[in-house]
Backbone as a printed PyTorch tensor [residue, N CA C, xyz], in Angstrom:
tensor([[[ -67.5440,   12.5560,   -0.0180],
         [ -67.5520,   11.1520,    0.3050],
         [ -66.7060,   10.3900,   -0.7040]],

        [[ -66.2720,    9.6530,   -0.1950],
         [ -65.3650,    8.7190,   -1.0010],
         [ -66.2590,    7.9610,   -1.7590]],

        [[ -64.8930,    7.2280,   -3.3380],
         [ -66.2970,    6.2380,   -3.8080],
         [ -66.0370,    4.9920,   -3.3840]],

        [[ -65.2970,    4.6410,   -2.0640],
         [ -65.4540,    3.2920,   -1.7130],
         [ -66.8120,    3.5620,   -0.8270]],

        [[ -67.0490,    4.5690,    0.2460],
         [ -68.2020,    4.9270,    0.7930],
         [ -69.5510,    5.0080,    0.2720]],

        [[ -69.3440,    5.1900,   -1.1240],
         [ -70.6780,    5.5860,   -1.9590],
         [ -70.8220,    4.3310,   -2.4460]],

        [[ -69.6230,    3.3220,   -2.5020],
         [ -70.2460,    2.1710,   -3.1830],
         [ -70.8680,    1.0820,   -2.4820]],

        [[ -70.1310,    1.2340,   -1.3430],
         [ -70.9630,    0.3380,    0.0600],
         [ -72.2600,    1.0520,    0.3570]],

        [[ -72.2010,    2.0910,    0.3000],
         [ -73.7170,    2.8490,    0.2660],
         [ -74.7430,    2.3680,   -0.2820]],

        [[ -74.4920,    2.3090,   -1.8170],
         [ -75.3340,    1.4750,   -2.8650],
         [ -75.3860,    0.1790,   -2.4470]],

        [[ -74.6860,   -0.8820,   -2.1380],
         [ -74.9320,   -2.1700,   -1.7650],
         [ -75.2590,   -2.6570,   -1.2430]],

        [[ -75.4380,   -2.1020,   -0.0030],
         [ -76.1960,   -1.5240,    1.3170],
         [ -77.7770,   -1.8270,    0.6610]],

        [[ -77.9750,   -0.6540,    0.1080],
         [ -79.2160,   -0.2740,   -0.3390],
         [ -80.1240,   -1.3690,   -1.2020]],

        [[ -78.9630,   -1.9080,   -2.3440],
         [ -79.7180,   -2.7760,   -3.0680],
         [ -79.8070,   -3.9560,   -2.2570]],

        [[ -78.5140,   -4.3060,   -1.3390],
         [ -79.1030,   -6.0290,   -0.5140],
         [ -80.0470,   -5.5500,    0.5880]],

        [[ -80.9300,   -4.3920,    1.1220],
         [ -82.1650,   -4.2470,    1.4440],
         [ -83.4000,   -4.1380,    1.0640]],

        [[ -83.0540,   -3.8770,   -0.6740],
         [ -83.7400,   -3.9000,   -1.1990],
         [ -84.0700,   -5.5840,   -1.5590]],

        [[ -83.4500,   -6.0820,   -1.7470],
         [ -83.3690,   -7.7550,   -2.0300],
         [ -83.8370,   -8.5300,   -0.7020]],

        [[ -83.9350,   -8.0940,    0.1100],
         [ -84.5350,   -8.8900,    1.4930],
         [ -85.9670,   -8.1890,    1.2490]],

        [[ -86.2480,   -7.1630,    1.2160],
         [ -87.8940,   -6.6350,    1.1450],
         [ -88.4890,   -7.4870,   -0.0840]],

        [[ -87.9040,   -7.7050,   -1.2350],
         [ -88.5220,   -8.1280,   -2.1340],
         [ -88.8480,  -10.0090,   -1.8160]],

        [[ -87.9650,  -10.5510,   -0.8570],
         [ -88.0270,  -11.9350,   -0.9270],
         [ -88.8610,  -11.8170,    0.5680]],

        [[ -89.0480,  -10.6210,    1.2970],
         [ -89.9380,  -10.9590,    2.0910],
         [ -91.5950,  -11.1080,    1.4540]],

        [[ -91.2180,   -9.6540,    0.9770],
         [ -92.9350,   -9.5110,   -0.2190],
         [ -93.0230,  -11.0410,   -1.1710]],

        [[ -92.3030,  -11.5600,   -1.3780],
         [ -92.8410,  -12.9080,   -2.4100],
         [ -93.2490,  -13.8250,   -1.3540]],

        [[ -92.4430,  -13.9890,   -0.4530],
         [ -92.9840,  -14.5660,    0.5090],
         [ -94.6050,  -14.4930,    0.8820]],

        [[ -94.9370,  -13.3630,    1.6070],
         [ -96.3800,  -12.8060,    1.6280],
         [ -96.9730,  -12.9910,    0.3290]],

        [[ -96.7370,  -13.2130,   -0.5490],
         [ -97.4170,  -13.3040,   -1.4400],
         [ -98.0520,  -14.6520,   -1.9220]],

        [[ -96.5240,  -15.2250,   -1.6880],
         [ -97.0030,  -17.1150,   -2.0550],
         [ -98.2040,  -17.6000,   -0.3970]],

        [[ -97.8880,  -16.9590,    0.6610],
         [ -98.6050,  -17.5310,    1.8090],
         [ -99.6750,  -17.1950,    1.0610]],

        [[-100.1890,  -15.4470,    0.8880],
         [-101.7410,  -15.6690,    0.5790],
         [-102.5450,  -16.5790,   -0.1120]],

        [[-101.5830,  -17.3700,   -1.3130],
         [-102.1860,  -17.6720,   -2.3360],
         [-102.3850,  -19.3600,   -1.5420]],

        [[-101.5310,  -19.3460,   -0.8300],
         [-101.8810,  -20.8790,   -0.2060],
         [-102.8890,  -20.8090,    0.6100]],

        [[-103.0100,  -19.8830,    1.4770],
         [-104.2590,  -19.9310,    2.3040],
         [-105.5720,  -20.1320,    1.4900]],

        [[-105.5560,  -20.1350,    0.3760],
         [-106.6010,  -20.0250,   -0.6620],
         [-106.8580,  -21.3190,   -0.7790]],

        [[-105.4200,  -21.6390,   -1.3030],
         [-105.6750,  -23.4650,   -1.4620],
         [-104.3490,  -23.8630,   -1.3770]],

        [[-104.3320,  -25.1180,   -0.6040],
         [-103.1210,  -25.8210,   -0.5120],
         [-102.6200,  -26.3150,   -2.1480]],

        [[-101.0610,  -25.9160,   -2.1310],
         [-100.4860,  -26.1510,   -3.5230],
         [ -99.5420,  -27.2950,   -2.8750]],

        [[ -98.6310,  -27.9650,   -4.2270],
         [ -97.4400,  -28.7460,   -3.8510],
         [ -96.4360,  -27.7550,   -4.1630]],

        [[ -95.3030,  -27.9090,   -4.1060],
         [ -93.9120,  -27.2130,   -4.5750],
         [ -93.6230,  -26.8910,   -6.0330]],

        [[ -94.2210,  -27.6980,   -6.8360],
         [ -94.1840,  -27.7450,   -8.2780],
         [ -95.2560,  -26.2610,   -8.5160]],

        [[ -96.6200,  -26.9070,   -7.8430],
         [ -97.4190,  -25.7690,   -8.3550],
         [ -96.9400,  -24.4070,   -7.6610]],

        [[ -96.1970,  -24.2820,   -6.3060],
         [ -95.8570,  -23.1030,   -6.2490],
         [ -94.8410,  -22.5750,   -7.5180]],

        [[ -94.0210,  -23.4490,   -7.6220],
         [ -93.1090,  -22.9260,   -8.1820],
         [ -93.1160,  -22.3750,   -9.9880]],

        [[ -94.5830,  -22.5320,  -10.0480],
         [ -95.2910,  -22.4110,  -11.2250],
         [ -95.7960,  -21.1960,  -11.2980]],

        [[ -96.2280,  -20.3140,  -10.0530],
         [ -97.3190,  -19.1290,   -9.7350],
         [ -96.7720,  -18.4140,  -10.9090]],

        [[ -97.3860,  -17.4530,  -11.6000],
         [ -97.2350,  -16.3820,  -12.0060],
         [ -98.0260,  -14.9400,  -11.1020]],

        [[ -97.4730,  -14.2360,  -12.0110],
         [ -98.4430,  -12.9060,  -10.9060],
         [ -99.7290,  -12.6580,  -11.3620]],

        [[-100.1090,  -13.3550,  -12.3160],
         [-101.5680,  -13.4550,  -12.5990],
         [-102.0360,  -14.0010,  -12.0540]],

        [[-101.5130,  -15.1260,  -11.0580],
         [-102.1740,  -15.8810,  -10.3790],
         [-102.6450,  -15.1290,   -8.8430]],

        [[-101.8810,  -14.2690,   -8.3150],
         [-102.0650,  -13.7090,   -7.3280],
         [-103.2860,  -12.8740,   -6.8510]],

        [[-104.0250,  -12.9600,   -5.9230],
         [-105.0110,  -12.5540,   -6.0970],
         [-104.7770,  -10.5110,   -5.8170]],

        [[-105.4940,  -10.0370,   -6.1560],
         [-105.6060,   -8.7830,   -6.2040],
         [-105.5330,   -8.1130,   -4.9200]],

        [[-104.8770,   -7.0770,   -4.2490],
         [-104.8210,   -6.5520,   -3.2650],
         [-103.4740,   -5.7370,   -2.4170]],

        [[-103.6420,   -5.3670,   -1.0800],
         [-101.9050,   -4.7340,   -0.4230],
         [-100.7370,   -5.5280,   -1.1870]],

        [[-101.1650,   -7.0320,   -1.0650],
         [ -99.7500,   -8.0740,   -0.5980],
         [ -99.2790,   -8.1670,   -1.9370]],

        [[-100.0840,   -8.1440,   -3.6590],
         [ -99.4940,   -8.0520,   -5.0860],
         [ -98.7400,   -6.8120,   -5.0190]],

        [[ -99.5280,   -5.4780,   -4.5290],
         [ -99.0060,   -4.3560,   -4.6380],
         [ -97.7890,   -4.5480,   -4.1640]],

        [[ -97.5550,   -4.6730,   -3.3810],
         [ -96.3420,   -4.5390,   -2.6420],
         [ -95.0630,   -5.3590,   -3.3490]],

        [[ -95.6660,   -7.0230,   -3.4470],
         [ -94.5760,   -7.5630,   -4.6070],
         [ -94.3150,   -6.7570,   -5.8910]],

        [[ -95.1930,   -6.3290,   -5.9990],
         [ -94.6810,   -5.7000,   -7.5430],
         [ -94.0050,   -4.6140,   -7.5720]],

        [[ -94.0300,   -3.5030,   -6.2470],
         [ -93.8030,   -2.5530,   -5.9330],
         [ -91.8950,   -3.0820,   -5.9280]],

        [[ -91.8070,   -4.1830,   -5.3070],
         [ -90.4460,   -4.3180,   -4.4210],
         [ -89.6230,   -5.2730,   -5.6770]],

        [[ -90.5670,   -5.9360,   -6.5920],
         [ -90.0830,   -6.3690,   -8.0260],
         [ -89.1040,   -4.8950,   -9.0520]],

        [[ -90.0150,   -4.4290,   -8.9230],
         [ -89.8360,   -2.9740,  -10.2190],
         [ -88.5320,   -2.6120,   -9.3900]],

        [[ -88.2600,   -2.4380,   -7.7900],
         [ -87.2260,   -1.9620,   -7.5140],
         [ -85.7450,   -2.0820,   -7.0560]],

        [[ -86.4510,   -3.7810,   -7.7630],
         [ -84.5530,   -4.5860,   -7.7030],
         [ -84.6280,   -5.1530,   -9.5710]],

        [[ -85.4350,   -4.5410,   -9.9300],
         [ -85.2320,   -4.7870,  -12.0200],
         [ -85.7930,   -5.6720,  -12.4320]],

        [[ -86.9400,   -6.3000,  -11.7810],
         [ -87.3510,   -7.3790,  -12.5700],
         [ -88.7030,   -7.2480,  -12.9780]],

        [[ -89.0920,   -8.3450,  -14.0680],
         [ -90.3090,   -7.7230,  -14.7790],
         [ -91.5780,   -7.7360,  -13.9050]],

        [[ -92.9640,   -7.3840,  -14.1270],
         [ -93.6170,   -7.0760,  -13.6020],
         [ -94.6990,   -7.8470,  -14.7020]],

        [[ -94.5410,   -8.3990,  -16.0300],
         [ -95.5700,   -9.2550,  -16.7990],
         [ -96.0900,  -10.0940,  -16.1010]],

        [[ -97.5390,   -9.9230,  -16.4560],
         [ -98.4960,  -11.2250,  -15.6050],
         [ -98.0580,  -12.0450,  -15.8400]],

        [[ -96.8400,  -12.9610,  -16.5180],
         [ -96.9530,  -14.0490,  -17.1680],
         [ -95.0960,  -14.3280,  -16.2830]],

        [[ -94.1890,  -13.2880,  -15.5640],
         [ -93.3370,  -13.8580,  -14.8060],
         [ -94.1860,  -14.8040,  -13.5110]],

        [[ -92.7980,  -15.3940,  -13.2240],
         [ -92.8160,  -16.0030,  -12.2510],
         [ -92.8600,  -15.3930,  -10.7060]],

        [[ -93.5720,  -15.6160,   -9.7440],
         [ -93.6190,  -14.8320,   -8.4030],
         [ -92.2650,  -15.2930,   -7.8160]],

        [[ -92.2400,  -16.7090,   -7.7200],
         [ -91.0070,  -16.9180,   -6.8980],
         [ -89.9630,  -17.0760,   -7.9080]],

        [[ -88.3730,  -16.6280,   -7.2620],
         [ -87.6040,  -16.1060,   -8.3110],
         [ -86.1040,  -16.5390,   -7.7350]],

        [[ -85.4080,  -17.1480,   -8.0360],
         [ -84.1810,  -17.2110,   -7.2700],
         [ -83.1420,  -15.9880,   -6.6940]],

        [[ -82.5930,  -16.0740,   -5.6710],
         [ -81.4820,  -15.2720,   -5.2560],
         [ -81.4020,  -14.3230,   -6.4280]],

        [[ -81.5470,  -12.6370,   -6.1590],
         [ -81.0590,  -12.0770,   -7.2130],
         [ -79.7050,  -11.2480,   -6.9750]],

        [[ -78.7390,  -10.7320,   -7.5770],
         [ -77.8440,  -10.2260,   -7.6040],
         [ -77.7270,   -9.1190,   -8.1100]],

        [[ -77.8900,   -8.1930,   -7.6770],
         [ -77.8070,   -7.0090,   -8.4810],
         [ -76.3380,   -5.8780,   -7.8990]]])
């Protein structure tokens, strides 16, 4: 395989990986609202300590670790556009 093939391969891979992860934050911020209605500020405040325990953290954290970002209770859930 060529490495223009192998490199679209990889990019491929990581901008699917980058849609799973902003779907999982997604699911993640809904649960926490169904809990209690937030404003935009307080979403944009969540940490992952805040998240309650269960599939929908697993999964953010799962889809965090696999586009490089930290996983400390003390990041932020929602995260801007990442680029990798």
């Amino acid at each position: 395989m060529s490495t223009a093939v192998l490199s679209a391969e990889v990019e491929l891979r990581n901008a699917s990986r980058r849609t799973a992860h902003k779907a999982a934050m997604q699911r993640a911020i809904e649960s926490v609202l169904e809990q209690s209605p937030m404003d935009v500020d307080q979403i944009r405040r969540l940490t992952l300590r805040d998240l309650p325990e269960g599939e929908v953290k697993v999964a953010l954290l799962r889809h965090r670790f696999a586009i490089g970002l930290s996983n400390c209770p003390n990041s932020r859930v929602l995260v801007d556009d990442i680029q990798s």
